[in-house]
FIDREN-295769 format. One record per residue (C-alpha): residue in three letters; x negated, y negated, z. Coordinates in pm, 1 decimal. Each point is the difference from the previous one (the first is absolute). Layout:
  resn         u         v         w
   ALA         X         Y         Z
...
***
This chain:
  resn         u         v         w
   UNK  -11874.3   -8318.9   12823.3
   UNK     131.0    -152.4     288.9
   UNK     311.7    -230.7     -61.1
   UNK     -96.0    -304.3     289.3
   UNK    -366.2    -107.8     -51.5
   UNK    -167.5    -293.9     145.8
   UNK     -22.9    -314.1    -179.9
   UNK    -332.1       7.0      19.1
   UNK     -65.3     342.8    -124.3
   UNK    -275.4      42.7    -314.8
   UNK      77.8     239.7    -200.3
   UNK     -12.3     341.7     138.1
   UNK    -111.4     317.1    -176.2
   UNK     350.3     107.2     -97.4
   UNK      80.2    -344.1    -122.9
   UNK    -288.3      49.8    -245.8
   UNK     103.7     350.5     -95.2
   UNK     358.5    -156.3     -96.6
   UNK    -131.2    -244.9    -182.8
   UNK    -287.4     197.3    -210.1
   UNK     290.0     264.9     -82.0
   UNK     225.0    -302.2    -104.2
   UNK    -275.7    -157.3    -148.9
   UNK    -151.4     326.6    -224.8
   UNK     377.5      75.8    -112.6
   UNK      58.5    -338.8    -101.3
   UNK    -338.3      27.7    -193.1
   UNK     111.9     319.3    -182.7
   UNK     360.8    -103.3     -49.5
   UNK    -154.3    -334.4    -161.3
   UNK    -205.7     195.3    -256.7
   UNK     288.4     256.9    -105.2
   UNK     183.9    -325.2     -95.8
   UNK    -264.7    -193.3    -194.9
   UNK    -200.1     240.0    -154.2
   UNK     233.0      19.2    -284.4
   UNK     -57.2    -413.8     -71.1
   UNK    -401.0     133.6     -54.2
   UNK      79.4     287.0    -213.5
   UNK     298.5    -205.0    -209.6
   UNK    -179.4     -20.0    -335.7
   UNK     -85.4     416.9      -5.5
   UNK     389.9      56.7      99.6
   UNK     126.7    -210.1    -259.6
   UNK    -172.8     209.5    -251.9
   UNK     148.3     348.6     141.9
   UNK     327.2     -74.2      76.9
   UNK     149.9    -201.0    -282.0
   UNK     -12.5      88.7    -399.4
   UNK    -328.1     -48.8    -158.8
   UNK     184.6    -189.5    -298.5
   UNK     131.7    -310.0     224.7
   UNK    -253.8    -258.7       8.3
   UNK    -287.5      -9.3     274.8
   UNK     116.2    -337.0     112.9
   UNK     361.7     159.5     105.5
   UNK    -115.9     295.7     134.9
   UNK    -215.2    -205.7     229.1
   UNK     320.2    -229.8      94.7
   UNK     196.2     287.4      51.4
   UNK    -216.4     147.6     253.9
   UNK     -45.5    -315.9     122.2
   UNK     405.2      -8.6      87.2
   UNK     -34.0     356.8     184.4
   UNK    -265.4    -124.6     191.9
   UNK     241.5    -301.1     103.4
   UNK     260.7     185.1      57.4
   UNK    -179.3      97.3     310.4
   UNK      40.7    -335.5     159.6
   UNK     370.3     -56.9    -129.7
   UNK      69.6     313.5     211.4
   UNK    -145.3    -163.0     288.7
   UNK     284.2    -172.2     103.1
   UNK     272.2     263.1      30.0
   UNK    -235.9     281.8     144.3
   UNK    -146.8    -242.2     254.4
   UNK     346.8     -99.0     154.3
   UNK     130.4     333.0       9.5
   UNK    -283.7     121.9     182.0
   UNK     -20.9    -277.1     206.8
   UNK     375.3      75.8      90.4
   UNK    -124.8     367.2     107.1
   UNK    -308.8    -187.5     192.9
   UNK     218.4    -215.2     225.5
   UNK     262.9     311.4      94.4
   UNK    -185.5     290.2     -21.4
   UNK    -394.0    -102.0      85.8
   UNK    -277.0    -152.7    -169.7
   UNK    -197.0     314.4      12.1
   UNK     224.7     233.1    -216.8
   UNK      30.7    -302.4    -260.4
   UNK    -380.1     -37.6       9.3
   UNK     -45.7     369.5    -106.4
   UNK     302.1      34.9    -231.4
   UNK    -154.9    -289.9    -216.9
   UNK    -367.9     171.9      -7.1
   UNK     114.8     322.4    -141.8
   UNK     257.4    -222.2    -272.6
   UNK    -266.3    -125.6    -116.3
   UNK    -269.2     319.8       8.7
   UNK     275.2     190.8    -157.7
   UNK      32.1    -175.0    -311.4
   UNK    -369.4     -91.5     -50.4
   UNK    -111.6     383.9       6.8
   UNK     299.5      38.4    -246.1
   UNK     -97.3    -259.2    -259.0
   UNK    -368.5     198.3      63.4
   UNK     198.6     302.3    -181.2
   UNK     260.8    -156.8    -289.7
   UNK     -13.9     111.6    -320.6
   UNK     -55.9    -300.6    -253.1
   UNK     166.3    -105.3    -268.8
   UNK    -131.7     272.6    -266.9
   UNK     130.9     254.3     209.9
   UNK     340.6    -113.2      73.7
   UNK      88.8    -299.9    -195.7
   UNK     173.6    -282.1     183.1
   UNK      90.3     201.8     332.7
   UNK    -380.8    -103.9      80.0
   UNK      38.9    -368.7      29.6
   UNK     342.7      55.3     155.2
   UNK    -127.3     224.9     302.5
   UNK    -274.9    -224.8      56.2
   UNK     234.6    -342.6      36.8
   UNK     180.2     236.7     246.6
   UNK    -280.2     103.5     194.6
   UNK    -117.2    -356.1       4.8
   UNK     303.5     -67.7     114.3
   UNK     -29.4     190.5     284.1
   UNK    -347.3    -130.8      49.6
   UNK     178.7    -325.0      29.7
   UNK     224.6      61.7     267.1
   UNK    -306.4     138.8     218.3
   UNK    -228.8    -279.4      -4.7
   UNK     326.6    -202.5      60.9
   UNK      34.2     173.9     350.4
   UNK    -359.3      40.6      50.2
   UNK    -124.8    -336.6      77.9
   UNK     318.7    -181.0     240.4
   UNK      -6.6     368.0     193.8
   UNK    -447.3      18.1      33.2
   UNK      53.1    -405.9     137.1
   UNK     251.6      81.4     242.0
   UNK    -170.8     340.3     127.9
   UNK    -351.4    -119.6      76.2
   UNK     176.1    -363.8     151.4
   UNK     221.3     190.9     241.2
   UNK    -268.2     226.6     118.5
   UNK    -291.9    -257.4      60.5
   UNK     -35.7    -190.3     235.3
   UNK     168.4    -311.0      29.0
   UNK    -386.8    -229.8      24.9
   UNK    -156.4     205.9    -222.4
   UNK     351.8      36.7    -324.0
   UNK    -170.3    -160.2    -256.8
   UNK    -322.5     123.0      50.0
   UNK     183.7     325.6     -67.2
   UNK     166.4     -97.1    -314.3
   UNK    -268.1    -160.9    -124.9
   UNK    -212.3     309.1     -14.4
   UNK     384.7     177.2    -142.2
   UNK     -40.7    -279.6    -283.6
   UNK    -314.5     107.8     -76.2
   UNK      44.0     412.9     -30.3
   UNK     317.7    -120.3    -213.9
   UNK    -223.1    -216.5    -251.2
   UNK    -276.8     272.3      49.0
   UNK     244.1     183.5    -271.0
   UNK     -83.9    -186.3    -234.4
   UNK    -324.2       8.3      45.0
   UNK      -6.0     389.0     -24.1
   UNK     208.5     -35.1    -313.2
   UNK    -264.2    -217.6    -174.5
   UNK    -311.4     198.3     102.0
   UNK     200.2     357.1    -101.1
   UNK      60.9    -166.7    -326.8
   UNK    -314.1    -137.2     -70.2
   UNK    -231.9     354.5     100.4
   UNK     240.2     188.6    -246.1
   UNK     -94.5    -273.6    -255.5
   UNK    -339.7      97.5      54.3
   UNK      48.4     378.7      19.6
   UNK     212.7     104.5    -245.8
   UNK      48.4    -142.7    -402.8
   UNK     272.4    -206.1    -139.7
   UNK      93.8     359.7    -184.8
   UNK       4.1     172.2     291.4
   UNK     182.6    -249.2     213.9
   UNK     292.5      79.1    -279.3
   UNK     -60.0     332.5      26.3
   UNK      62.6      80.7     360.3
   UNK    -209.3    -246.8     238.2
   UNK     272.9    -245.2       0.3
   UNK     189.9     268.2     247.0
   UNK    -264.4      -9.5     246.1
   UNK      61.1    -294.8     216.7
   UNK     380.4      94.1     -34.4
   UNK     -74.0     336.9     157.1
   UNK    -292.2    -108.8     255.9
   UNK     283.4    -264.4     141.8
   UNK     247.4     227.7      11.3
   UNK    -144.1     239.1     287.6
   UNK    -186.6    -244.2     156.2
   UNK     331.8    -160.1      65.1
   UNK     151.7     257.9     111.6
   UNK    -256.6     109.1     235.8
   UNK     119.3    -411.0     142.1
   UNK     270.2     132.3      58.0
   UNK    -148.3     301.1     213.4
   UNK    -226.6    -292.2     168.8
   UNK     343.0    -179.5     151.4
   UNK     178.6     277.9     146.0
   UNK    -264.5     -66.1     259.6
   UNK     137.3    -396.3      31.5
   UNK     267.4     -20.4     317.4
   UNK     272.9    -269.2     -56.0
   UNK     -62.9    -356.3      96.6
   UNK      69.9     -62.0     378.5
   UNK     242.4    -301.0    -131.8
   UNK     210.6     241.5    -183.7
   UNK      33.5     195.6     278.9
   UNK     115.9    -266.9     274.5
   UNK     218.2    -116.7    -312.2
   UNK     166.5     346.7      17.9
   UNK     -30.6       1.8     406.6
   UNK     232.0    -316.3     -34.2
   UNK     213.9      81.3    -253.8
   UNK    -128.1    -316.3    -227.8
   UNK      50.6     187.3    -299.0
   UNK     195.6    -201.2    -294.9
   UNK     245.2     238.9    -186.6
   UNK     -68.8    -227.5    -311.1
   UNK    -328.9    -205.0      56.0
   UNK     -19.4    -152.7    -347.7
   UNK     326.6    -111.5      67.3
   UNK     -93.2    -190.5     310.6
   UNK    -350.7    -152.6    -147.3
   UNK     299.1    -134.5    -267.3
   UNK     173.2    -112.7     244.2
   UNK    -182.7    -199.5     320.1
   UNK    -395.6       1.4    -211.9
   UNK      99.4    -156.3    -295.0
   UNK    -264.4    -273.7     112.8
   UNK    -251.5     223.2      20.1
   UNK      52.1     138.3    -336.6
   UNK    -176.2    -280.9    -178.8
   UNK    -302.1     -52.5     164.6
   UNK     -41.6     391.3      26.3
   UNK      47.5     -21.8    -406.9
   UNK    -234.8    -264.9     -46.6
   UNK    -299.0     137.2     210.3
   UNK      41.1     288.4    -215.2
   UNK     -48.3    -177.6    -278.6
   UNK    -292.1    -142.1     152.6
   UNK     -98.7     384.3      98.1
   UNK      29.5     101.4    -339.9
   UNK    -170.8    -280.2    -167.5
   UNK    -334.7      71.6     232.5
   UNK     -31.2     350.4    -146.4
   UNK     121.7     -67.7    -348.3
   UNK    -255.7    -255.3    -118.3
   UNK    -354.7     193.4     164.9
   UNK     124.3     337.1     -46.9
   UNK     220.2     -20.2    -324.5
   UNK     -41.8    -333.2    -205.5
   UNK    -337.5     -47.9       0.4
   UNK    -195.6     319.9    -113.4
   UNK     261.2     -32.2    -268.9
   UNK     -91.7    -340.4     -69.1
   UNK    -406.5      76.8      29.3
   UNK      52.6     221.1    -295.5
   UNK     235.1    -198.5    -255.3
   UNK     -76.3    -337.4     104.4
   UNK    -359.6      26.7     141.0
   UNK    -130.3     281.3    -245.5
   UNK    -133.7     211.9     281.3
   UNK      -2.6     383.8     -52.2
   UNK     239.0     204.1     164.6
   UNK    -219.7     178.1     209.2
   UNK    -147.1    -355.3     120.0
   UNK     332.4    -122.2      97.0
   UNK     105.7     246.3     200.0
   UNK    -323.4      65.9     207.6
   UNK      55.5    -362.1      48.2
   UNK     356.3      41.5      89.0
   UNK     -64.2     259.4     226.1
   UNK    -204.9    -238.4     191.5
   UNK     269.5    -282.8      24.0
   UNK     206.6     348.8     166.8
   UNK    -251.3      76.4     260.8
   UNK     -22.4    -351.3     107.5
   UNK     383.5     -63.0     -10.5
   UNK     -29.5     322.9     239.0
   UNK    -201.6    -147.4     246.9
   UNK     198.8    -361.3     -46.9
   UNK     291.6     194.5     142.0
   UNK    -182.2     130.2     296.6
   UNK    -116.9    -337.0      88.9
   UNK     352.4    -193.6     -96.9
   UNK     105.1     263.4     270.7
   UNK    -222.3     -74.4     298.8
   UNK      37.6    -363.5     -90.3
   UNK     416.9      48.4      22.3
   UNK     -61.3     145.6     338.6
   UNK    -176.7    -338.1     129.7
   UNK     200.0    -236.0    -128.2
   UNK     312.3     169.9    -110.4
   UNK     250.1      48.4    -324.5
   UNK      48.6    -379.7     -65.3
   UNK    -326.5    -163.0     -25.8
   UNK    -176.0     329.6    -165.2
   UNK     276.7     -62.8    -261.8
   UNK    -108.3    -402.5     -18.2
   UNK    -380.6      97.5      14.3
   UNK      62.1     283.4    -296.4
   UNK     213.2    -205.4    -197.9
   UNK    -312.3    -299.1     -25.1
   UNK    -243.8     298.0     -52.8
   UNK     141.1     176.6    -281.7
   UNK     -45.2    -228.6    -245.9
   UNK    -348.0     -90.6     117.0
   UNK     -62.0     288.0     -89.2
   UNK     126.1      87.4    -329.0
   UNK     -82.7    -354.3    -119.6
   UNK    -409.8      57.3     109.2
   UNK      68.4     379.7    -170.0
   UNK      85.0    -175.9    -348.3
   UNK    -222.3    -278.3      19.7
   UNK    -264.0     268.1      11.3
   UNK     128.5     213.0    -305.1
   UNK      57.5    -343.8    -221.3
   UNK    -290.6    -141.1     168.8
   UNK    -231.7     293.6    -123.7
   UNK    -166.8      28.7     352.8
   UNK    -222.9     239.8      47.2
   UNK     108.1     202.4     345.5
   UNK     400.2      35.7    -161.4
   UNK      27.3     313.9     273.2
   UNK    -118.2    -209.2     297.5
   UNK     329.9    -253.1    -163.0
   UNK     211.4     291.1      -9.2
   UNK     -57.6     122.4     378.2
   UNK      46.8    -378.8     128.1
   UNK     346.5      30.6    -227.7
   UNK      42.0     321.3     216.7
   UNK     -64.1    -135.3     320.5
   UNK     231.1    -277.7     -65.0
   UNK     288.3     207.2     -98.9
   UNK      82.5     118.9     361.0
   UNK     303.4     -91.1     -37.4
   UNK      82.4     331.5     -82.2
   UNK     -86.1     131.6     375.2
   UNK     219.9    -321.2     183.6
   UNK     319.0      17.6    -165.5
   UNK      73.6     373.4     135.2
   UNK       8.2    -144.5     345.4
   UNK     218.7    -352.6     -84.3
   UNK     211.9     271.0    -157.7
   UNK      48.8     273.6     246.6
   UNK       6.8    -318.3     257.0
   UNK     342.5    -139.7    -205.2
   UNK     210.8     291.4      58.2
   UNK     140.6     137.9     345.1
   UNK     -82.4     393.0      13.1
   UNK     385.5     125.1     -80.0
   UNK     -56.5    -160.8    -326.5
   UNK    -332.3      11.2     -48.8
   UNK     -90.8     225.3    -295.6
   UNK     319.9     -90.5    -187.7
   UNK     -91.0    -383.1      23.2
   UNK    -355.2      91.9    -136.5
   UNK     106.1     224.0    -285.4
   UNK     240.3    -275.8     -98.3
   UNK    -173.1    -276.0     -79.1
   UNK    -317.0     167.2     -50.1
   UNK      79.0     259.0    -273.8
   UNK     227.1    -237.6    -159.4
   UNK    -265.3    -331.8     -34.5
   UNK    -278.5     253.3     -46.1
   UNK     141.2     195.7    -293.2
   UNK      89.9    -315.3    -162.0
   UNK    -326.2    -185.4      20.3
   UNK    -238.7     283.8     -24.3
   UNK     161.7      67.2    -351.4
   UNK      49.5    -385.4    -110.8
   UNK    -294.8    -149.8     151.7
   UNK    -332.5     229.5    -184.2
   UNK     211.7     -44.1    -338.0
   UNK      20.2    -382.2      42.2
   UNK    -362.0     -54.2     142.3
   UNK    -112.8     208.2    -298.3
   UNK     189.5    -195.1    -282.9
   UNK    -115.2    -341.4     150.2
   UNK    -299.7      38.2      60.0
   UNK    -104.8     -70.4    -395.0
   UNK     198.3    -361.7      72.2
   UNK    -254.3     -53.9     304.9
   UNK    -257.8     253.1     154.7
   UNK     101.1    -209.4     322.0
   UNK     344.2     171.0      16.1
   UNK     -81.7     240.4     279.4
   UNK    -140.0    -247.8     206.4
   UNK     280.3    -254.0     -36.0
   UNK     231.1     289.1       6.9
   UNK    -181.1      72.8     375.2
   UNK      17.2    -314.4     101.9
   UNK     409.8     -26.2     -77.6
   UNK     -35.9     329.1     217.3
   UNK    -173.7    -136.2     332.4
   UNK     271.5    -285.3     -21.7
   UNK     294.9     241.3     -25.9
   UNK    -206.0     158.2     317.8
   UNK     -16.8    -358.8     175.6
   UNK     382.2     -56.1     -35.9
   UNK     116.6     345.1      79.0
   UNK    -243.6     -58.5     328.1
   UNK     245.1    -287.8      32.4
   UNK     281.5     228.6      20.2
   UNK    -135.9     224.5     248.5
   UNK     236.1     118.8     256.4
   UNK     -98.6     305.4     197.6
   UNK     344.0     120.7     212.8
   UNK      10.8      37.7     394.9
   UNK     -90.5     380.8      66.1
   UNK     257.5     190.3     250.7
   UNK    -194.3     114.3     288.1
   UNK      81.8     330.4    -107.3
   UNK    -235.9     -58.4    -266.9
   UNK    -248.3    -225.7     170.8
   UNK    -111.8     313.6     279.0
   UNK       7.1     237.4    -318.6
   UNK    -246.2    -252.6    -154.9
   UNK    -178.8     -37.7     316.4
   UNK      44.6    -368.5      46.9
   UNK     169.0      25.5     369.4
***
């Protein structure tokens, strides 16, 4: 890929190569990590004693599974660190085949009955691990795809990134349901429940055979031609971004809240509030993810017209347009709930801007660092807090979600208020293809 391109330029043939390989890895990397959440209530009976009650079990597994996204934090800034001195490209692999590694490993544990409490224990570590991957994954696949596409056509590009990321889910939800369907609740116990562990496990690492065909972003490399890098770059997003920090937080927030409550909250809610079966709920959930798919793409081309700031504004309004028409529908009793649920969807495309306000906050030196900062740390705390709160209110008020969307799209308003993207060097700006 060349390093100067036009501003003009569409998006050539390599650009789409980098970003289907970024895109398919992201995919995979995003189904190691949350297949476990699907298969929860099988683990919980093989890896802790058959004497504690089911409730605990459940909790317990529950707390490996979040584990995950307490891990975030610290794996995602040490990556990052790695990221802004070393490349983006050998971060972007090295957090691929963390998170292959363990998933093909938790594929082959031995459970509880054969080795007592050393079960549970290896599989909090391997979680762990799991953890620290995803951490790196997402601030390192943003930065990658922005710094290789062109400048007119960035969040077009991350849009579609947004959308192979969320397609993990997706793939986690459909593997999940066809082994309902295949295989018995006996033999799920027996030795099903390994399958998605060791299907996610090679196709991750054969991710990480994918991206040894990436090259490093042409911004990276006139960072190194100049000598830009930071010998600490945490320590300077401390020290001269600390304004950027809270905004950067908040759209997270925002982030997280747009694929919590279509992809998370409510197919729990359709079953224990609604009384919809399981298998109803998520084919109905998996039609909220397709749409949320193509609501990135579109948020995308739309943040290439008329930029970070008023896609945030415009997003921010939608979002709880959305999710309010999605719940008037399920309390409402209509009778096209799906066609509800891919309006919610559409609406959510929030989840395709805020990559570009984000990468557009941070100067390159710093770039990945700034990310991993505030992302990891706001996402690990509301993507554990937030499903557990919506869940418990909801008896109060089957409304909750909907409010909770609409205190959402005005944290997105006000944190549009904050928006301050920084002066690119011209260095940077010719890398970018802006001069």
């Amino acid at each position: 890929m060349n390093a100067i391109a036009t501003p003009a330029a569409a998006l050539s043939r390599s650009d789409y190569r980098t970003l289907g390989l970024a895109a398919l890895g992201g995919a995979l990397e995003i189904y190691d990590f949350i297949v476990f959440a699907f298969f929860a209530a099988t683990l919980s009976q093989l890896f802790f004693p058959p004497q504690m009650p089911e409730w605990l079990r459940l909790l317990q597994t529950f707390g490996i599974f979040a584990t995950g996204y307490l891990a975030r934090p610290l794996g995602g800034i040490l990556m990052a660190h790695f990221a802004d001195r070393l490349g983006r490209k050998r971060m972007f692999s090295l957090s691929m085949l963390m998170m292959a590694g363990p998933c093909l490993l938790i594929g082959l544990l031995p459970t509880y009955a054969q080795i007592g409490y050393l079960a549970p224990l290896l599989l909090l570590c391997l979680r762990l691990l799991q953890g620290a991957a995803v951490g790196g994954e997402v601030p390192s696949a943003w930065t990658f795809v922005a710094e290789h596409a062109p400048a007119r056509h960035r969040g077009y590009a991350l849009g579609l990134l947004q959308a192979g990321l969320t397609m993990g889910y997706l793939l986690g939800a459909l593997t999940a349901t066809l082994l309902a369907e295949v295989f018995s609740p006996q033999q799920m116990q027996d030795y099903a429940w390994r399958i998605p562990f060791l299907l996610g496990g090679p196709l991750g690492l054969f991710g990480v055979w994918l991206r040894r065909w990436l090259n490093e972003t042409p911004v990276f490399l006139s960072l190194r031609s100049q000598r830009q890098e930071r010998a600490y770059p945490l320590l300077e997003v401390l020290r001269a971004h600390r304004s950027t920090l809270l905004p950067a937080a908040l759209l997270t927030c925002v982030l997280t809240s747009a694929v919590v409550i279509p992809v998370v909250v409510t197919p729990t809610l359709l079953q224990q509030h609604f009384a919809w079966p399981a298998k109803d709920a998520f084919a109905l959930g998996s039609l909220g993810i397709v749409f949320l798919n193509i609501g990135c793409v579109i948020a995308g081309r739309v943040t290439d017209r008329v930029g970070p700031l008023r896609s945030l504004i415009l997003y921010s309004l939608l979002l709880p347009v959305g999710v309010g028409l999605l719940y008037a529908s399920l309390i409402g009793g209509w009778r096209w709930p799906g066609l509800a649920y891919a309006v919610a969807g559409l609406c959510s495309g929030i989840v395709g801007v805020v990559p570009s306000a984000m990468i557009s906050l941070f100067p390159a030196d710093i770039r990945v660092s700034g990310i991993a900062v505030t992302y990891n740390i706001a996402y690990s705390l509301w993507a554990s807090a937030a499903p557990l709160l919506l869940i418990a209110a909801t008896p109060w008020s089957p409304w909750i979600s909907a409010l909770f969307s609409l205190a959402m799209g005005g944290v997105g308003l006000y944190a549009a208020s904050r928006f301050r993207a920084p002066r690119l060097p011209q260095w940077e700006n010719v890398a970018y293809g802006r001069i």
